[in-house]
C-alpha positions, -999 to +999 in steps of 0.1 A: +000+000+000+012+033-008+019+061+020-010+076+035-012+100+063-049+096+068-043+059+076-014+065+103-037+093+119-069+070+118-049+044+135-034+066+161-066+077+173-077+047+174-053+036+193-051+066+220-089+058+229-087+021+228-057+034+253-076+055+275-105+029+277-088+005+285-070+020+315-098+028+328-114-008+322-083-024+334-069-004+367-103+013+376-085+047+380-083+085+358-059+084+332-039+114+353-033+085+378-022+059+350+004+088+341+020+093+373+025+052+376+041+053+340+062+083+351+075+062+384+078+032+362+098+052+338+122+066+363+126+026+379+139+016+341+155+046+338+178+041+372+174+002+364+197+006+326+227+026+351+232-002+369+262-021+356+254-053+378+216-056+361+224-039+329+223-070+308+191-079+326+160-066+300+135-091+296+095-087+303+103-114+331+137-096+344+122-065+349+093-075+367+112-096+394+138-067+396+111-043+406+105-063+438+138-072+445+139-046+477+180-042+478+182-041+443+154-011+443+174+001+477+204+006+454+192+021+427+167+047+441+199+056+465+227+060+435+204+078+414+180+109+415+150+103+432+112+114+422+094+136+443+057+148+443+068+180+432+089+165+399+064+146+388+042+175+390+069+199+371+075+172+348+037+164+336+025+199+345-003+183+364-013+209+399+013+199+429-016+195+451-034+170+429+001+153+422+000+148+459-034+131+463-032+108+433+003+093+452-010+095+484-043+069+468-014+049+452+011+051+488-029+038+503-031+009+480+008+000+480+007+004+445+038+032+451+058+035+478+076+068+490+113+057+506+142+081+513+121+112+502+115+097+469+091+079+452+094+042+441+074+014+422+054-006+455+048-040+465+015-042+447+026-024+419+028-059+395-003-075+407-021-045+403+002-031+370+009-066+350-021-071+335-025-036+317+012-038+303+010-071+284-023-055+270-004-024+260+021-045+245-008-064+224-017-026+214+011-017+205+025-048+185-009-044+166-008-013+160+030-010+145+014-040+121-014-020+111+008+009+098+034-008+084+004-027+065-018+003+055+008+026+042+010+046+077+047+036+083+058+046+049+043+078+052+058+085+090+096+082+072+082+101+044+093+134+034+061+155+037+062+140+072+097+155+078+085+191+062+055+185+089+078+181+119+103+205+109+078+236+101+066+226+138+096+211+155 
């Protein structure tokens, strides 16, 4: 199939709401909530890929026991910058104060956990977390296969797409 924009934007959309509906199907929380937990998640993998002794360690399977490995998260949350209430709410430009009541639900429900001043991924965090990442990855795996099928792809590496991004970029 030839490149076409309207396909990769169709697909996209699609795949934001199926997103967004199925976060809130799948961890019964507002999508604000969903993007502190990917933020704290984030900064785990982040801090994880600087440690030397793990580094090599990057399976689905790895990272999951890693994250509940308490001396491995001890060392990494203490080597590395730690995440506060305040940075997340600087970083997703969310209001401090409801930063700070969306962590302290998560802190309630063990889903975070808030250790040396910072916080970190909690013990309930897979049980509660697992489910809505292997869906993502389904999402994602289809949706890379539906633009590399409908043209979408093409037209992403295409050069009306880099005119796009570099009159806005």
């Amino acid at each position: 199939m030839s490149e076409s924009f309207e396909n990769i934007a169709y697909a996209w959309e699609m795949l934001i709401v199926e997103h967004f509906s199925t976060v809130k199907k799948i961890l019964k929380c507002d999508y604000s909530s969903y993007v502190i937990l990917e933020l704290v998640a984030s900064h785990y993998i982040y801090n994880k890929k600087k440690d030397e002794e793990h580094i090599n360690e990057t399976s689905w399977k790895s990272l999951w026991k890693l994250q509940d490995d308490e001396k491995f998260k001890d060392v990494i949350y203490t080597t590395h910058n730690i995440l506060t209430v305040s940075s997340v709410s600087l970083i997703t430009g969310m209001p401090h104060e409801s930063v700070r009541r969306k962590v302290n639900a998560l802190l309630d429900k063990k889903i975070l956990e808030k250790k040396k001043g910072g916080l970190q991924l909690g013990k309930n965090f897979e049980s509660y977390f697992k489910s809505l990442a292997a869906k993502e990855v389904e999402m994602l795996r289809n949706f890379i296969t539906r633009i590399e099928t409908n043209g979408g792809l093409d037209w992403l590496k295409s050069e009306e797409a880099t005119k796009i991004i570099s009159k806005n970029g």
